[in-house]
C-alpha positions as CSV (number, residue, x, y, z in Angstrom):
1,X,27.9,41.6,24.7
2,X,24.6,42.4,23.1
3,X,25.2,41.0,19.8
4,X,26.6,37.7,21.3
5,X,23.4,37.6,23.1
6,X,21.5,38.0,19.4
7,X,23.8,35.6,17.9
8,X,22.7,33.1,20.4
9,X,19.2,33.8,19.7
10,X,19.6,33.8,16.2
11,X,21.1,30.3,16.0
12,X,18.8,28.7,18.7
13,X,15.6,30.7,16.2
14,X,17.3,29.2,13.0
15,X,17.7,25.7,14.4
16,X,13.9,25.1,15.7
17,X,12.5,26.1,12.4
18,X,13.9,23.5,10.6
19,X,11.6,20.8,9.6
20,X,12.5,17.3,11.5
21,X,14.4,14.8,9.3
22,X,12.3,11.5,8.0
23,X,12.6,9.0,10.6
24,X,14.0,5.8,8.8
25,X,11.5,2.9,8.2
26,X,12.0,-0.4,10.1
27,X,10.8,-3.2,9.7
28,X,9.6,-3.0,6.2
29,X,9.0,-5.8,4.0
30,X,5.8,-7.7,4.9
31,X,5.1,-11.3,3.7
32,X,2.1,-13.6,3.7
33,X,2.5,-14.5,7.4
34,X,0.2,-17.7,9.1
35,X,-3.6,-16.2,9.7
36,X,-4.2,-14.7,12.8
37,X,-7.5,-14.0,14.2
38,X,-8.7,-10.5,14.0
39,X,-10.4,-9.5,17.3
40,X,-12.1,-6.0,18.5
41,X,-8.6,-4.9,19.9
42,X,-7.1,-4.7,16.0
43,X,-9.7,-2.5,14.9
44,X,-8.1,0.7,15.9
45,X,-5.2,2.3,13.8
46,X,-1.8,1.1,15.5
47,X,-0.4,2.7,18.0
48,X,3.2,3.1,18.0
49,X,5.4,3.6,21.1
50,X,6.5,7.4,20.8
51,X,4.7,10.1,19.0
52,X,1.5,9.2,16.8
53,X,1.9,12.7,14.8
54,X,5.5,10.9,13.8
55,X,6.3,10.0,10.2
56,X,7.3,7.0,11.6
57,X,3.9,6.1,13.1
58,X,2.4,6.9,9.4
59,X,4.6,4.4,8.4
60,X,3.3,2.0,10.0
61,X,-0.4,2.3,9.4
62,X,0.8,1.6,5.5
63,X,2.5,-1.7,6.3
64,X,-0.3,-2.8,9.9
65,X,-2.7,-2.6,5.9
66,X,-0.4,-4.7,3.6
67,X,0.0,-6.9,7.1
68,X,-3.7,-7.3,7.5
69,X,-4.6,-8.1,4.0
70,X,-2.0,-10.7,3.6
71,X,-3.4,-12.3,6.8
72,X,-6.6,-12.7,5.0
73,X,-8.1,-9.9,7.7
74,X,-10.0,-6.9,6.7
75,X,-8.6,-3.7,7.3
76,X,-11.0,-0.8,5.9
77,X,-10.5,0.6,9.3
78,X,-7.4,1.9,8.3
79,X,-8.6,3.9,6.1
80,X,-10.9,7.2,6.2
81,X,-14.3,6.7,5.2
82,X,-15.1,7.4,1.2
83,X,-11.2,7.4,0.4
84,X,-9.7,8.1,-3.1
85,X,-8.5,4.5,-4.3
86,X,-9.9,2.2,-1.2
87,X,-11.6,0.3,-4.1
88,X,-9.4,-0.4,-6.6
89,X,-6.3,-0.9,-4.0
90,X,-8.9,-3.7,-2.2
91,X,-9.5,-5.3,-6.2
92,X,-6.2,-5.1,-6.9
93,X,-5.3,-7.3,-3.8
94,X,-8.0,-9.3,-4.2
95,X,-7.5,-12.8,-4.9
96,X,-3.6,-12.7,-5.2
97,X,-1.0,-14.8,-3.4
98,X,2.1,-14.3,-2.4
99,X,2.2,-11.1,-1.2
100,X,4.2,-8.9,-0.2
101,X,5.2,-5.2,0.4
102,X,7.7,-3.3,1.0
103,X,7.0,0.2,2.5
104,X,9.5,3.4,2.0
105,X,10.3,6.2,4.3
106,X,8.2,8.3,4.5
107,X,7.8,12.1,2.6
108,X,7.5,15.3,4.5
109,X,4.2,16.5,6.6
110,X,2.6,19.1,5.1
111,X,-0.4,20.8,6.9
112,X,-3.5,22.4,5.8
113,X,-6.8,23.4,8.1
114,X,-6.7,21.2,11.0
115,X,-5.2,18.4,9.0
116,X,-1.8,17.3,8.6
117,X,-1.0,14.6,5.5
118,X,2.1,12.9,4.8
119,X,3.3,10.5,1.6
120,X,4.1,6.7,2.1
121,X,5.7,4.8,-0.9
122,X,5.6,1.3,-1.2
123,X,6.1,-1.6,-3.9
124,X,3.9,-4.2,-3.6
125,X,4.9,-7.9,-5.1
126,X,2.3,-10.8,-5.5
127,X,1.6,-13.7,-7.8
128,X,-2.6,-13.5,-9.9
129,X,-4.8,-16.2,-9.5
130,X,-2.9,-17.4,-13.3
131,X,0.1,-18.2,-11.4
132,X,1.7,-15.3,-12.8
133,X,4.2,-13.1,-10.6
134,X,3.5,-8.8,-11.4
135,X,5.1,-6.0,-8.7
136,X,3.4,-2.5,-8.6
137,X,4.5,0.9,-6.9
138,X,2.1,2.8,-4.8
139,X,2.2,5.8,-2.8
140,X,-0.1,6.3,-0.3
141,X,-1.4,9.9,1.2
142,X,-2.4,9.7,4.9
143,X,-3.9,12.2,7.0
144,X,-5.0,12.9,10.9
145,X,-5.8,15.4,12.4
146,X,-4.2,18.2,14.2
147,X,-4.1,18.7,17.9
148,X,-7.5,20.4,17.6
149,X,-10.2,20.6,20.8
150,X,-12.5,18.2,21.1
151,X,-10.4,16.1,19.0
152,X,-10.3,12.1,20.3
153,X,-7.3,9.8,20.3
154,X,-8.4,7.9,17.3
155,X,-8.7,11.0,14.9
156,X,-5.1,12.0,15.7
157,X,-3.8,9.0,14.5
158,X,-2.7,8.7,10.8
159,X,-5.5,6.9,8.6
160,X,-5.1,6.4,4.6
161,X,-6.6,9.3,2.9
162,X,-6.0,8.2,-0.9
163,X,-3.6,5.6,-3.0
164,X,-2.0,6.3,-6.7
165,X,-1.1,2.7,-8.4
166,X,1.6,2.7,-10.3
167,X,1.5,0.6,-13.4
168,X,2.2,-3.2,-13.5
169,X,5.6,-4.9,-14.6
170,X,5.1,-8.4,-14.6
171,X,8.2,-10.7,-12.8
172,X,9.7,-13.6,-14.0
């Protein structure tokens, strides 16, 4: 009786350590939709219905960014202040049409001192000022922090800590 009572607790141990499966992306690819007008209430990071520590909810500050920017709307909000890439990500998108994005699953959370950070890919297509169509990869690094006291709403949701650009292949 005592080692089915250990077996039990062996496989209820074994199956709460393993780390939680990528929660697939929805609702992906993000065209140039009409202009909307950006008002007080869109300057938070999104909320998404469920948990905000999610992969999922990550996922979804990437493509509320590529949304944003193709509306013509800023949306530095989304990231953290003095981010690695901001810059060249907002000159990149500068001044191009077309555009769209389509954002991947999401990696695995990894945690460090009060912070968690988790890896968003995407593939961005657009057409240059010249008319000419070019698609690039990126993959974004967000971060938030952990359930830490003192800690507000806002800085437990997922914001974009850095971006690496992939190189450009020009479209036909």
């Amino acid at each position: 009786m005592r080692f089915i009572r250990c077996l039990i607790a062996t496989a209820l141990l074994a199956s709460c350590a393993r780390a939680p499966e990528p929660e697939p992306a929805q609702g992906n690819d993000i065209g140039a939709p009409q202009r909307a007008s950006g008002g007080a209430a869109e300057q938070s990071v999104p909320a998404v219905a469920g948990d905000q520590a999610s992969p999922r909810a990550a996922a979804e500050v990437v493509r509320t960014y590529f949304r944003r920017i193709a509306e013509g709307q800023d949306a530095d909000h989304l990231w953290f202040e003095g981010s690695a890439g901001a810059a060249e990500l907002t000159g990149l998108l500068s001044g191009l049409t077309e555009l769209r994005a389509e954002v991947g699953a999401p990696g695995a959370m990894e945690g460090t001192a009060g912070s968690s950070f988790i890896e968003v890919p995407a593939s961005i297509e657009a057409r240059r000022p010249d008319r000419a169509r070019f698609s690039r990869d990126a993959r974004f690094t967000l971060r938030r922090v952990n359930n830490v006291p003192g800690a507000t709403a806002e800085q437990l949701r997922w914001r974009i800590h850095s971006v690496a650009l992939g190189e450009d292949r020009t479209l036909p």
